[in-house]
Structures are given as C-alpha cells and as structure tokens.
C-alpha positions as protocol buffer text, in pm:
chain_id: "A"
residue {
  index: 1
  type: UNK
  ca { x: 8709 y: 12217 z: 6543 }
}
residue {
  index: 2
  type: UNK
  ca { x: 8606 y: 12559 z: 6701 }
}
residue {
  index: 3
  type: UNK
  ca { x: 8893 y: 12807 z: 6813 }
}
residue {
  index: 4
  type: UNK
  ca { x: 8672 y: 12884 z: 7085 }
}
residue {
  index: 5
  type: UNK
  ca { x: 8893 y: 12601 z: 7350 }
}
residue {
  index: 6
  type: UNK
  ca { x: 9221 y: 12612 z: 7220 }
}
residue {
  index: 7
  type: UNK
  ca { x: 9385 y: 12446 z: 7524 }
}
residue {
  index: 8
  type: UNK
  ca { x: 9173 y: 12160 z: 7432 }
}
residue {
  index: 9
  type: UNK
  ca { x: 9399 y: 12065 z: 7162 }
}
residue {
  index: 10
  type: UNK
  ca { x: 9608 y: 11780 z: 7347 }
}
residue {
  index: 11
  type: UNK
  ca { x: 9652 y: 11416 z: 7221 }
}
residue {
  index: 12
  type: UNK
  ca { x: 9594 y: 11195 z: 7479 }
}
residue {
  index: 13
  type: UNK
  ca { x: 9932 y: 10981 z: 7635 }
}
residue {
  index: 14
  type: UNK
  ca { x: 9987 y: 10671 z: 7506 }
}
residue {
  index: 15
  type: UNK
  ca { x: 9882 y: 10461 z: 7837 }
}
residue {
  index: 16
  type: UNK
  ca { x: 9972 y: 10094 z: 7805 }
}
residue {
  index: 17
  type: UNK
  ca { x: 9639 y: 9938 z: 7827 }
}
residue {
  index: 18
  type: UNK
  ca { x: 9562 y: 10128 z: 7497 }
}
residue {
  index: 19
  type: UNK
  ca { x: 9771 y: 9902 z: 7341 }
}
residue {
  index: 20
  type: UNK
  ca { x: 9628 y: 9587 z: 7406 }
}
residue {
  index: 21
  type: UNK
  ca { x: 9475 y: 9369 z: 7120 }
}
residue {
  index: 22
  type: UNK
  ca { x: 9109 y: 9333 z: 7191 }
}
residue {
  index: 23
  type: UNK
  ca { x: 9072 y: 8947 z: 7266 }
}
residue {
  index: 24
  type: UNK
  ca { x: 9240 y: 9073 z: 7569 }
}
residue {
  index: 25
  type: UNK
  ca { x: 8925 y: 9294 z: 7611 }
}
residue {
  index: 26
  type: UNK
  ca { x: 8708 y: 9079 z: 7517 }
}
residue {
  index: 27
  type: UNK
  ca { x: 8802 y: 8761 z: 7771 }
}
residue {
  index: 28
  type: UNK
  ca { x: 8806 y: 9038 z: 8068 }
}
residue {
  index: 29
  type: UNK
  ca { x: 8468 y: 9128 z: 7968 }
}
residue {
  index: 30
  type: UNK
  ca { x: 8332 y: 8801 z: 7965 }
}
residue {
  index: 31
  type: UNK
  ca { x: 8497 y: 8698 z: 8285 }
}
residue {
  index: 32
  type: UNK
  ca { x: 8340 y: 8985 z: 8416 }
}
residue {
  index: 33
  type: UNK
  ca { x: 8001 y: 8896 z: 8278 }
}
residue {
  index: 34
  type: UNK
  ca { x: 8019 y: 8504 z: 8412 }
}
residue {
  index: 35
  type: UNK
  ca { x: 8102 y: 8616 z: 8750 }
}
residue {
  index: 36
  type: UNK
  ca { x: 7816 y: 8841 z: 8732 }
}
residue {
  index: 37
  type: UNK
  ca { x: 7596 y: 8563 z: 8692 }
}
residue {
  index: 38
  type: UNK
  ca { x: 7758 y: 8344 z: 8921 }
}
residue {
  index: 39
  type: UNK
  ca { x: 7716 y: 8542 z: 9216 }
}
residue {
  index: 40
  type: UNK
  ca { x: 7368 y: 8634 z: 9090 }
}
residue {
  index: 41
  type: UNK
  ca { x: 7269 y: 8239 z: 9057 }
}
residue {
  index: 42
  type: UNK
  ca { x: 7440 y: 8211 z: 9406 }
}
residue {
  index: 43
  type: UNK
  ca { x: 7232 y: 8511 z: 9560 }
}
residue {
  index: 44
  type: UNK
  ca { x: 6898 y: 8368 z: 9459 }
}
residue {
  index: 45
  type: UNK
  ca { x: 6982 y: 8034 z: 9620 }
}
residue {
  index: 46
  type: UNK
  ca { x: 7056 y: 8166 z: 9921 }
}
residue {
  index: 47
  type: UNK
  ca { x: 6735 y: 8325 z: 9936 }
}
residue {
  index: 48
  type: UNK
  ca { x: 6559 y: 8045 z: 9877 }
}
residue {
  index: 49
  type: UNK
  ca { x: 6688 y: 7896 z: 10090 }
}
residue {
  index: 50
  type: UNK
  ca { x: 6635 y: 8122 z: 10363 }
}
residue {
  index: 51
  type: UNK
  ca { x: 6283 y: 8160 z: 10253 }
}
residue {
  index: 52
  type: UNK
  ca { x: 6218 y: 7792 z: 10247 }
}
residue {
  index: 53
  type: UNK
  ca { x: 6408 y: 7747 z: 10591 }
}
residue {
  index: 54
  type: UNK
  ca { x: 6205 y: 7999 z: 10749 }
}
residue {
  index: 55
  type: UNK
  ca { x: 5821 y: 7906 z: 10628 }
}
C-alpha cells in the first residue's frame, strides 16, 4: 500500500449485518428477486388488460 493516503489506513467498524451467515443473504436476495417478478408478471397483466379493454 502507497504512503501517499496515510489517513486511509482505518479498518472498517464491525457493523452487525457483517456478521450474518450468508443463507441469511441469500433468502433476502431471493425474496427480493421473486417479488421482482411478481410485480413484473402483475404489471404486464394489467396492461393487457387495459389494452384488450380498450381495442
């Protein structure tokens, strides 16, 4: 590491969500993902809906 930043040599603070195993990580991410695609799936039946209600 360069001497050129010295006040860059800080450890980050051990933050509790650093901590966590990563199944947690993993089933937040996936949550994330299927609602996602949930409200995606929901979006394009609304508009075809509203495309086949209006033609």
């Amino acid at each position: 590491m360069s001497s050129d930043f010295p006040h860059y040599n800080f450890r980050m603070p051990n933050i509790g969500f650093q901590n966590l195993p990563l199944n947690i990580y993993i089933v937040v991410f996936g949550t994330a993902i299927f609602v996602f695609i949930l409200s995606l799936l929901f979006c394009c039946y609304l508009i075809s809906t509203h495309k086949r209600i209006s033609s």
